[in-house]
N, C-alpha and C positions, 0 to 999 in steps of 0.2 A: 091477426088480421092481415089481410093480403095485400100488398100496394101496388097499385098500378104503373104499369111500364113508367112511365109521365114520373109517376112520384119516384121510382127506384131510379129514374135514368138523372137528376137534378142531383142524385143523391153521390152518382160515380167524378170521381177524379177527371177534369174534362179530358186529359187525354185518353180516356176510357169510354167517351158517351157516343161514338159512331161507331164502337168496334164490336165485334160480334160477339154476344156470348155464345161459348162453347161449354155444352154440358161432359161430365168430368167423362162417361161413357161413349162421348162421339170422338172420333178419329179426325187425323189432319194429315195431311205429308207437308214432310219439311225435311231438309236438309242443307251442311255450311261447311264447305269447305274450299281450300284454294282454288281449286278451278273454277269455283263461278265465278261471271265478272262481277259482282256486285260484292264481292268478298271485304270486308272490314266496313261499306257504306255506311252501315247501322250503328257504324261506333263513331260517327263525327258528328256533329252540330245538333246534341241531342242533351237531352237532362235525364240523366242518369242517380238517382236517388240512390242514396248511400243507408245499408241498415247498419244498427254498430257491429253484426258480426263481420260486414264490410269490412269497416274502418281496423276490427282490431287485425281481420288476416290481411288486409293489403299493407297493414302498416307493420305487421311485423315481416311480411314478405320485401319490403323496402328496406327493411332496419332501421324504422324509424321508430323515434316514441308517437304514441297516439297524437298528442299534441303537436308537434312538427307534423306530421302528416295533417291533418286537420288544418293546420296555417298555409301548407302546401299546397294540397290537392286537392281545398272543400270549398264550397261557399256554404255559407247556413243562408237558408229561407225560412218562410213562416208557414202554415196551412192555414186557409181563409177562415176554416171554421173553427178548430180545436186551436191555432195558436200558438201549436207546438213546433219546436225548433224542425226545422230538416234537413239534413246533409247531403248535398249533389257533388257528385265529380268536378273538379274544374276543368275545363277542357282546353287545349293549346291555343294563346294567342297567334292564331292567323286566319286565313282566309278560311279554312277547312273544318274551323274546331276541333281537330280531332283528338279523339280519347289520347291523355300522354303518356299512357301505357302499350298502346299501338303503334307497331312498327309494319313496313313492307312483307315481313313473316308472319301478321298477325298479333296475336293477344300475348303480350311478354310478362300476363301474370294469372295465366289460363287457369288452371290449379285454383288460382284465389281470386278468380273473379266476382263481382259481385251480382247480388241475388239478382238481379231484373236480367244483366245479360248471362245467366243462365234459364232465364225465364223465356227470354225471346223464342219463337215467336209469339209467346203468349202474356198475358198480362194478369193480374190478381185485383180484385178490389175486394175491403172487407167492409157490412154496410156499419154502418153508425149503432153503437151503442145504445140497444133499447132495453128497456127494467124487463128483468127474468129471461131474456134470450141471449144464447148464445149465438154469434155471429155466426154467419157459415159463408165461406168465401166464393168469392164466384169468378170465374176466367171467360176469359175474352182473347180474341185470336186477332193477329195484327197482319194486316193483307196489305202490305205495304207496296208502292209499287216500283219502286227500287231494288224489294229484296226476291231473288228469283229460286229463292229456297225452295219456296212452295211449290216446283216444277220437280222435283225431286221424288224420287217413287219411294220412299222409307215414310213408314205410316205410326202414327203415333197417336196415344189418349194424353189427356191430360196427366196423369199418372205415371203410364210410362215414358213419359218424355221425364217430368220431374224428377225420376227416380233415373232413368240416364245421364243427365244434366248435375246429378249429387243436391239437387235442392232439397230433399227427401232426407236426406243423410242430417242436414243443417237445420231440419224444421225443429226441435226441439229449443232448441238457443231462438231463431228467428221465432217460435211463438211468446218467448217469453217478453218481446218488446211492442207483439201484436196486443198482446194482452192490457200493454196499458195505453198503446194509442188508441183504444176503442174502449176503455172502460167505462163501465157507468156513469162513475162520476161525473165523467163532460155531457151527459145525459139533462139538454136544458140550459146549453151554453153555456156552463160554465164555463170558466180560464184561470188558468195558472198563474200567480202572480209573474214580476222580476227574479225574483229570490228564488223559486219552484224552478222557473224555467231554466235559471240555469243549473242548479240541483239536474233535473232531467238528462241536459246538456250533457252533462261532464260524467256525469253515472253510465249515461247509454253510450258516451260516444268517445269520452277523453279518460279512458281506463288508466292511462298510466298516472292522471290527476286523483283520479276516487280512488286508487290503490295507496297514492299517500296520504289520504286523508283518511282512507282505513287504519293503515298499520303506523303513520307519524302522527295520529293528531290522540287525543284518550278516547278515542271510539271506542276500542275493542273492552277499555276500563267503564264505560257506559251499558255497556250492552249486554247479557247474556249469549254466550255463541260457544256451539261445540267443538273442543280441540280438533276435530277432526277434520271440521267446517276449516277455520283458522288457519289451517296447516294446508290443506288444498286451495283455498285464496292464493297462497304466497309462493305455491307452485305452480300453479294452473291459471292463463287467462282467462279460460272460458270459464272456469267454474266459478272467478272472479266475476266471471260479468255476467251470472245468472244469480252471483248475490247481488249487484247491482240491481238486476229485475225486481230483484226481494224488499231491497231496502228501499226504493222506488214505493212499492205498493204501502211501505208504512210511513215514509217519510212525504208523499204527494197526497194521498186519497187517507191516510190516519186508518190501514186495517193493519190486524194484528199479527203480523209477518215477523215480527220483533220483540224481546223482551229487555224492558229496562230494570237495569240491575237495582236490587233497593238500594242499597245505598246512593247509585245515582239518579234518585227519581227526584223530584223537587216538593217543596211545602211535605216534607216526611212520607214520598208514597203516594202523595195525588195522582198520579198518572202523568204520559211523559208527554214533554212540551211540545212535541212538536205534531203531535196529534191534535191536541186543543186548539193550535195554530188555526189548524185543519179546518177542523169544524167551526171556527169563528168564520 
């Protein structure tokens, strides 16, 4: 069924509802560099949402653990409808807000910026999680009038911008945390408990926390998981926090992403508790 403008536009993130969509085949010009004067504008008094593939490369470009950066450089919010945690940039106490990774030369962590300011000047909305459909995203173009990119004769689609910018390169990891901000489950209002939400928290965002409750608490003695699996966790961030996505879908919504070992399953074998949780 098809929803009209009216319904689909209630539906978008309000900094999305006056902005144009842009279909993935139609062109833009735009361009950012030092000589315009409007150069860093768009990185001051703004909320900048943080994905956890953010948080884990800025925080490893800082040298910091997940959790100092998170204490540092986050605020968590709520989303009015799903509930769910969300991590924004914190921005410089002064007149200006501006980003405190920006300097007079610009972005001092360009390389690992995060998804939206490589998204600029565009924006993404994915709609709400409906039974048997897959979401399909939709972009919007930000005609700001500060930013004088858009006088710039370099032309771009959606696509080829994304794929110049390396958002393209990152979608793989970035779909595996789209997947559960939009999943079924919340299909009908549901919400996450205290206990879930921070499970979520700390899974998506505080990796160097869910890495010791991986390999210091008897998970890995709970669980069935392939040496191979195991052995790239404990080298690999990101592979770390695409099991995160994993254990997320069985630990929040109880599907079966996971196997509980028998011996550790309870009442001899019943099934594992924290699925039943679930579905109570």
């Amino acid at each position: 069924m098809n929803q009209s403008e009216e319904e689909k536009g209630t539906e978008l993130p309000y900094a999305l509802r006056d902005k144009r969509e842009l279909k993935r085949e139609e062109s833009f010009n735009f361009g950012c560099h030092p000589g315009l004067a409007c150069f860093t504008d768009c990185c001051a008094d703004v909320n900048i949402i943080l994905t956890p593939v953010d948080v884990l490369r800025l925080s490893r470009r800082k040298e910091m653990s997940t959790g100092d950066f998170l204490r540092k450089h986050t605020l968590t919010l709520f989303t009015k409808d799903l509930n769910l945690p969300v991590v924004v940039l914190r921005m410089n106490d002064d007149e200006k807000k501006k980003c405190p990774f920006v300097d007079d030369g610009g972005c001092s962590v360009y390389e690992d910026r995060p998804w939206s300011c490589r998204m600029y000047p565009l924006g993404m909305a994915l709609p709400p999680a409906r039974a048997g459909e897959e979401p399909e995203p939709i972009f919007f173009l930000f005609e700001d009038d500060f930013c004088h990119g858009d006088r710039e004769e370099t032309q771009w689609t959606v696509e080829s911008w994304r794929e110049n910018q390396g958002v393209t390169e990152r979608e793989e990891l970035e779909s595996g945390y789209r997947e559960l901000v939009v999943h079924p489950w919340f299909i009908g209002g549901r919400q996450l408990d205290a206990k879930r939400m921070n499970m979520f928290y700390t899974a998506c965002y505080d990796l160097d926390s869910f890495r010791r409750f991986v390999f210091d608490t008897t998970f890995l003695k709970r669980f069935e998981l392939e040496e191979s699996v195991t052995e790239e966790m404990r080298q690999n961030d990101e592979d770390l926090l695409r099991f995160a996505f994993r254990w997320l879908h069985f630990a929040l919504f109880g599907e079966p992403t996971m196997t509980v070992r028998e011996d550790a399953r309870p009442d001899g074998g019943a099934g594992n508790r924290e699925a039943k949780d679930q579905e109570e």
